[in-house]
C-alpha positions in Angstrom: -98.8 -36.2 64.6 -97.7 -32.6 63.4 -94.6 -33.1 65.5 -93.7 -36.2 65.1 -93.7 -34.9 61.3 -91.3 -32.1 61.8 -88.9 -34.2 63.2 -88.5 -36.8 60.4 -87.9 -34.0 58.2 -85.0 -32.2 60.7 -83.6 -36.0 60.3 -83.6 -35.9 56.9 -82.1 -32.5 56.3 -79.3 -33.6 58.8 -77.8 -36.7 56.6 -78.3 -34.5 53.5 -76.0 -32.0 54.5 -73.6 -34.8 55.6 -73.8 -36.4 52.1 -73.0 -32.6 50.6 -70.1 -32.4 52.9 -68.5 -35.7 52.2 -69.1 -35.2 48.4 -67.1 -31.4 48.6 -63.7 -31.3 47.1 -60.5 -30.8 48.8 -58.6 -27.6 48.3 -55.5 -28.2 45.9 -53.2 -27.5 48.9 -54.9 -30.3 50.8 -53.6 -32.7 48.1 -50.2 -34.7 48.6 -49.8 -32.4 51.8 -47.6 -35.7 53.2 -45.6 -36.3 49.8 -42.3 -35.3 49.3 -41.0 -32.2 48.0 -39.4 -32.9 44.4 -35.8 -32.8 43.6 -34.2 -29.8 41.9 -32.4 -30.4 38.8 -28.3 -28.4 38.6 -25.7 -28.2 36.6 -21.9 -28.7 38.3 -19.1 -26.9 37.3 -15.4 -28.3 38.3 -12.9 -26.2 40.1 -10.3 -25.7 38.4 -6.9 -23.7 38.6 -6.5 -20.6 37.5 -3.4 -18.7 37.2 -3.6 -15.6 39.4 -1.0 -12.6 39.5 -0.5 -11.0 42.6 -0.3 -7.0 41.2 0.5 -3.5 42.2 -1.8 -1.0 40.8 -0.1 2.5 40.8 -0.5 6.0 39.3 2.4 7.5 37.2 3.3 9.4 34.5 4.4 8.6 30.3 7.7 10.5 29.5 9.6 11.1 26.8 12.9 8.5 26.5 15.1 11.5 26.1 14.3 15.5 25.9 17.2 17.4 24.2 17.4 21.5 23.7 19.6 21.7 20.2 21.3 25.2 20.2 24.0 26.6 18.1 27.7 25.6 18.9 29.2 28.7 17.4 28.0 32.0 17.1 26.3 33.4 14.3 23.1 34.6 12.4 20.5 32.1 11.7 20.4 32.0 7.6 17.4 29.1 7.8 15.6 27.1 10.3 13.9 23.3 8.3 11.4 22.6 11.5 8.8 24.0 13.4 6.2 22.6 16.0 5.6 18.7 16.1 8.2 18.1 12.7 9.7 14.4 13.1 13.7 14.9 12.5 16.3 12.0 12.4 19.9 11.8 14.2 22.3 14.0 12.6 19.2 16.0 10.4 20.1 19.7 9.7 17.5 21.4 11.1 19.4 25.1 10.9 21.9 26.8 9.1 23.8 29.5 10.5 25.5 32.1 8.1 29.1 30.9 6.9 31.0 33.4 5.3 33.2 34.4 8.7 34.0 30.8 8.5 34.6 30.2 4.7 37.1 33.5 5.8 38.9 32.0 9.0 39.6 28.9 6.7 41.4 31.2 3.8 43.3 32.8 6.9 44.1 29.7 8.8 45.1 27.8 5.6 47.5 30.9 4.2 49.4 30.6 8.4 49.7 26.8 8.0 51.2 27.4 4.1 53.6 30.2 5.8 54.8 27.8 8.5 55.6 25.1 6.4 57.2 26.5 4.0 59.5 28.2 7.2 60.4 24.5 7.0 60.9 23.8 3.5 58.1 21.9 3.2 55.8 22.3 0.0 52.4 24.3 0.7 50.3 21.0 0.4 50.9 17.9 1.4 51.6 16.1 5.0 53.6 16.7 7.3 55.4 13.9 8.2 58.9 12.8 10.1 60.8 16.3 9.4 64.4 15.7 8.5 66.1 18.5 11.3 69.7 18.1 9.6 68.2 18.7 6.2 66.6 22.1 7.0 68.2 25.1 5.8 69.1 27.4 8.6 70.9 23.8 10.5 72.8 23.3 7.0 74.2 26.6 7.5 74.8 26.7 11.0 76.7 22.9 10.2 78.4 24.6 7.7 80.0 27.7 9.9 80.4 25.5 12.4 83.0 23.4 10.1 84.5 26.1 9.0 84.8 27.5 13.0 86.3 24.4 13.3 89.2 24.0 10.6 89.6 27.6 11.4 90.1 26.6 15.2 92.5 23.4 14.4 94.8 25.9 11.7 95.2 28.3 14.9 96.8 25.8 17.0 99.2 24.2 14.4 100.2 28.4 13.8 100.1 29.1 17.5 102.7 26.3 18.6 104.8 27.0 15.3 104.7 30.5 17.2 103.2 32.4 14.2 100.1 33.4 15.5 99.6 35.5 18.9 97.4 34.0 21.8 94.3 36.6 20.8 94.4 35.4 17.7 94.0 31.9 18.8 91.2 32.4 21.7 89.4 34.8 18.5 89.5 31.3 16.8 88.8 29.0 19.7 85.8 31.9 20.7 84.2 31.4 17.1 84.4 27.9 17.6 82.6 27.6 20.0 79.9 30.2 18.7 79.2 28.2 15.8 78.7 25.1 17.7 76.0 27.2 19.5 74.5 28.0 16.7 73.8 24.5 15.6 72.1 23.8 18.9 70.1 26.9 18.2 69.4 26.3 14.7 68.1 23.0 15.3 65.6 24.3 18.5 64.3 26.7 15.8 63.1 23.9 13.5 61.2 21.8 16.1 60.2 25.8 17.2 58.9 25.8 13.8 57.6 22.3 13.3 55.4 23.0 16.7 54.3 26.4 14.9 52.9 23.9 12.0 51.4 21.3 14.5 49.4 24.7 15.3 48.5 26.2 12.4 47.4 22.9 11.5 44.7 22.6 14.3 43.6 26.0 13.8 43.1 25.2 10.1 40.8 21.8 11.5 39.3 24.0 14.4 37.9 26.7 11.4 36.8 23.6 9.3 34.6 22.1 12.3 33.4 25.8 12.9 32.2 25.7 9.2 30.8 22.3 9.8 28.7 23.4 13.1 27.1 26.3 11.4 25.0 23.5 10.3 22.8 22.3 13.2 21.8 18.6 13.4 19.4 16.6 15.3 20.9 14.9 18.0 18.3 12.3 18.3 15.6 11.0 16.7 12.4 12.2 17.8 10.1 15.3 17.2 9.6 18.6 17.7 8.6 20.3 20.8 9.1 23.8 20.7 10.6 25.9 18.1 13.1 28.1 20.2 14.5 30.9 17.2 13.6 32.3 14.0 15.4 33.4 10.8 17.8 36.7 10.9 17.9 36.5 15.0 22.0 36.5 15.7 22.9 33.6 18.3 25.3 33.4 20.6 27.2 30.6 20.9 24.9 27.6 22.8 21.6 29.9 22.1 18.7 27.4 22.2 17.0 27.1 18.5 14.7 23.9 19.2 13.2 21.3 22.0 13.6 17.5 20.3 11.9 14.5 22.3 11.8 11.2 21.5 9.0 9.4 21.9 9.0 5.9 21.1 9.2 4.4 23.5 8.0 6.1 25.8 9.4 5.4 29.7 7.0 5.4 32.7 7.9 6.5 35.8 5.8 5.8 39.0 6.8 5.7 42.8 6.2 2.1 44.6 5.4 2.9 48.5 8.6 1.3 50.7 5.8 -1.1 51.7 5.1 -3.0 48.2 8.6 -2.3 46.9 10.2 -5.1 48.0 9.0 -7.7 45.4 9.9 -5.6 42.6 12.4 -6.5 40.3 14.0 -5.9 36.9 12.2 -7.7 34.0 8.6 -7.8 35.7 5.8 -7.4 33.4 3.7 -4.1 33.2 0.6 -3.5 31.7 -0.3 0.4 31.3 -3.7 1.8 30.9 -4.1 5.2 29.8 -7.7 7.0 30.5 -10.2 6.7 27.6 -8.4 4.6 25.8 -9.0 1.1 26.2 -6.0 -0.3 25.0 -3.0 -2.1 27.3 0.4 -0.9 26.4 3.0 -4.1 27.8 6.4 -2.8 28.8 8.9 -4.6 31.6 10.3 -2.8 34.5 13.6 -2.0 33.2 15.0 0.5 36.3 15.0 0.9 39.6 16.2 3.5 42.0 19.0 2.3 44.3 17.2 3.5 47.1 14.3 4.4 48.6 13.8 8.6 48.8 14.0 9.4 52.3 10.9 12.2 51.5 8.5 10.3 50.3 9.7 6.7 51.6 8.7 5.4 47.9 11.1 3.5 45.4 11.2 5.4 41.6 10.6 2.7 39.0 11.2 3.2 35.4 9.7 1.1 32.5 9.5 1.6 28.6 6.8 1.4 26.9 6.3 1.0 23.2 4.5 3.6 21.5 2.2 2.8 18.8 2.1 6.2 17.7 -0.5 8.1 19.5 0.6 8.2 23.5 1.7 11.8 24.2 4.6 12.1 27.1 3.4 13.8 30.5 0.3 11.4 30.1 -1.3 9.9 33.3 -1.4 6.8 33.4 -2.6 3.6 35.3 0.3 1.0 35.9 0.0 -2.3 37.2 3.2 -4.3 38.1 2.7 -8.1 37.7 5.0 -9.0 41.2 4.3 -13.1 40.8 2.0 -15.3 39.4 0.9 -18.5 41.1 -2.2 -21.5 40.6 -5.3 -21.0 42.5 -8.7 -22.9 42.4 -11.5 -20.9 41.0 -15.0 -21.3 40.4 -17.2 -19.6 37.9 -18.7 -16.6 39.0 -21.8 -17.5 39.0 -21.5 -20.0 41.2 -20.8 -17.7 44.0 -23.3 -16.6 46.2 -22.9 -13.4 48.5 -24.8 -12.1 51.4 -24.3 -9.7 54.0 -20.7 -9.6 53.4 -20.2 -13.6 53.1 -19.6 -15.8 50.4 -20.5 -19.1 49.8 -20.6 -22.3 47.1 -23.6 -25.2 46.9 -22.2 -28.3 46.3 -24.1 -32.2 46.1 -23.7 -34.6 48.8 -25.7 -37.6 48.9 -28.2 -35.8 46.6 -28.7 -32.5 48.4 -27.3 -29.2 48.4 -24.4 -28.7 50.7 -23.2 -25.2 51.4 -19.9 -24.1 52.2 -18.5 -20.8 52.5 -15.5 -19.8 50.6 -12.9 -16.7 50.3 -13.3 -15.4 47.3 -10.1 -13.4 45.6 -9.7 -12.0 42.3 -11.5 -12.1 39.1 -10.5 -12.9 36.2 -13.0 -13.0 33.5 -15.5 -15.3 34.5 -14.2 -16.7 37.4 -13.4 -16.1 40.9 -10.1 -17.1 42.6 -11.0 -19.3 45.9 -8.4 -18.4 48.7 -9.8 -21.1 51.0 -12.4 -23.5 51.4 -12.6 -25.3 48.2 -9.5 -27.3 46.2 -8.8 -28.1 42.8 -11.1 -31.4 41.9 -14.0 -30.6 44.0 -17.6 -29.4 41.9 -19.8 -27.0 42.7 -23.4 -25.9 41.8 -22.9 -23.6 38.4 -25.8 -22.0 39.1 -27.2 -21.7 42.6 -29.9 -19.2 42.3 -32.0 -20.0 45.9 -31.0 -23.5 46.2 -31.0 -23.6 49.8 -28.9 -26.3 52.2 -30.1 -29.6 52.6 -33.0 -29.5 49.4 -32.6 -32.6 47.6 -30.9 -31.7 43.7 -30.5 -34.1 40.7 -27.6 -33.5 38.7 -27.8 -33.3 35.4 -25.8 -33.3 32.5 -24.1 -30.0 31.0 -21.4 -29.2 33.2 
């Protein structure tokens, strides 16, 4: 009886437990374990083309457009000096003045010659010089005149001579004085243009002292600035003594070497962009010269460009220059649509509602997008935003793009 009892209670206990576990809820992840996984909803983004510049980036310097030394062209003692360190001067500025009383002088002395010679001539002390009239000059109207009278005297010796009333020395005295005076002419007259030559000269000498006076003033050459002060008031110079160091600075020409291997595509009237360091600015120029050839030292091709200067680039500056060589169409992609790993990079795009991937060579940047070298075209769409979107996971595509 007792054990009969114990096992109608085991019996019970047993379906018990089996209600409890058939009652017990399933774990969450036990729920829609066979239902599909839900489609991700992107954003696509065209590919469009982008212009892209093929460049050389070089290193080079920002020099002055010109770089004169102004000295004195005529000796003398500097009276006054109008510059000094970093003073802007303009073409034909006086920046010195030399001491001019030795000229004033030479002028007094080379004017009094001049008056001397001309009035050799007969000509007044002032005036021009002009066509001289030879026959009118008073040493070739005398010499005419003797050499008339040589003559009648010569013609009234023969008539006497065949009458028989004059003796033979007599005659050749005549015939000999003749002949004298004639030479005289010939001689008076090489005087004069002896004399007008003597003018011609004291004439330039008179000019020559006047341009003396003129360079005791020292002028600016160029336009430009003040580089170094070279002399100072009182100090004698010789004739070509440095007294200042002008540059001109706007613009400003860049010089840089292009290695014999990227020189070839470079060519007058490319664009340049210059970057100069800690200042974020970029200076546009064109390349405006190149070297006819390559130096044989350092097998690089000199290239010269100027660059406007907006007032506060400094020749002998380093710069950074980059030579646009061509510019061409490329498909591009935003940047964020490009995914990278381990060295490799790669696009999603939607086909037949999933993610596709293809892997792309990526070029340059520009902005916010990325040049594709291959394995995309112009047209095609891509994910915008990939994040881990992985290949084959079904996407829905949504508006936005």
């Amino acid at each position: 009886m007792f054990w009969t009892s114990w096992v109608a209670l085991l019996v019970v206990l047993l379906q018990c437990a089996a209600c409890d576990k058939k009652a017990a809820p399933q774990p969450e992840g036990a729920k829609g374990a066979n239902t599909a996984p839900s489609a991700k909803e992107v954003t696509l983004a065209p590919v469009t083309e982008l212009v892209v510049e093929q460049t050389i980036d070089i290193s080079g310097t920002l020099d002055a457009d010109e770089q004169v030394t102004v000295g004195a062209k005529v000796p003398g003692r500097l009276a006054s000096i109008a510059v000094d360190l970093a003073s802007p001067v303009t073409k034909d500025q006086v920046i010195a003045q030399l001491e001019t009383r030795d000229y004033e002088l030479r002028i007094e002395q080379a004017a009094a010659a001049l008056a001397q010679s001309r009035a050799q001539l007969g000509l007044p002390q002032d005036g021009p010089d002009g066509e001289l009239d030879v026959e009118g000059v008073a040493i070739v109207r005398e010499a005419l005149a003797t050499f008339k009278e040589a003559q009648a005297n010569q013609v009234r010796a023969r008539s006497l001579a065949k009458e028989g009333l004059m003796s033979g020395m007599d005659l050749d005295a005549a015939e000999a004085a003749a002949v004298r005076a004639e030479a005289a002419v010939q001689s008076a007259r090489e005087e004069v243009r002896i004399r007008k030559a003597a003018v011609r000269q004291r004439r330039s000498e008179l000019s020559m002292a006047r341009q003396q006076l003129a360079d005791a003033a020292v002028r600016s050459p160029i336009d430009g600035v003040v580089q170094v002060r070279r002399a100072s008031v009182g100090q004698f110079l010789a004739a070509g003594a440095p007294i200042a160091d002008i540059v001109r600075i706007d613009p400003l020409r860049l010089r840089v070497a292009i290695p014999e291997t990227e020189a070839a595509g470079v060519r007058a009237g490319q664009q340049v962009r210059v970057t100069v360091p800690g200042d974020s600015a970029v200076y546009a120029g064109t390349v405006a010269r190149l070297a006819p050839a390559i130096d044989p030292q350092s097998r690089t091709l000199l290239v010269e460009s100027d660059i406007k200067n907006p007032g506060h680039l400094r020749p002998g500056s380093l710069v950074t220059a980059q030579i646009v060589v061509t510019s061409k169409p490329a498909p591009s992609v935003p940047a964020t649509a490009v995914v990278r790993f381990a060295g490799l990079a790669k696009v999603i795009t939607v086909e037949d509602g999933k993610a596709k991937e293809k892997q792309v060579v990526t070029g340059k940047t520009a902005g916010d997008r990325v040049e594709i070298v291959s394995g995309l075209a112009a047209g095609e769409s891509v994910v915008a935003r990939p994040g881990s979107l992985q290949q084959g996971q079904p996407v829905r595509v949504v508006e936005g793009s």
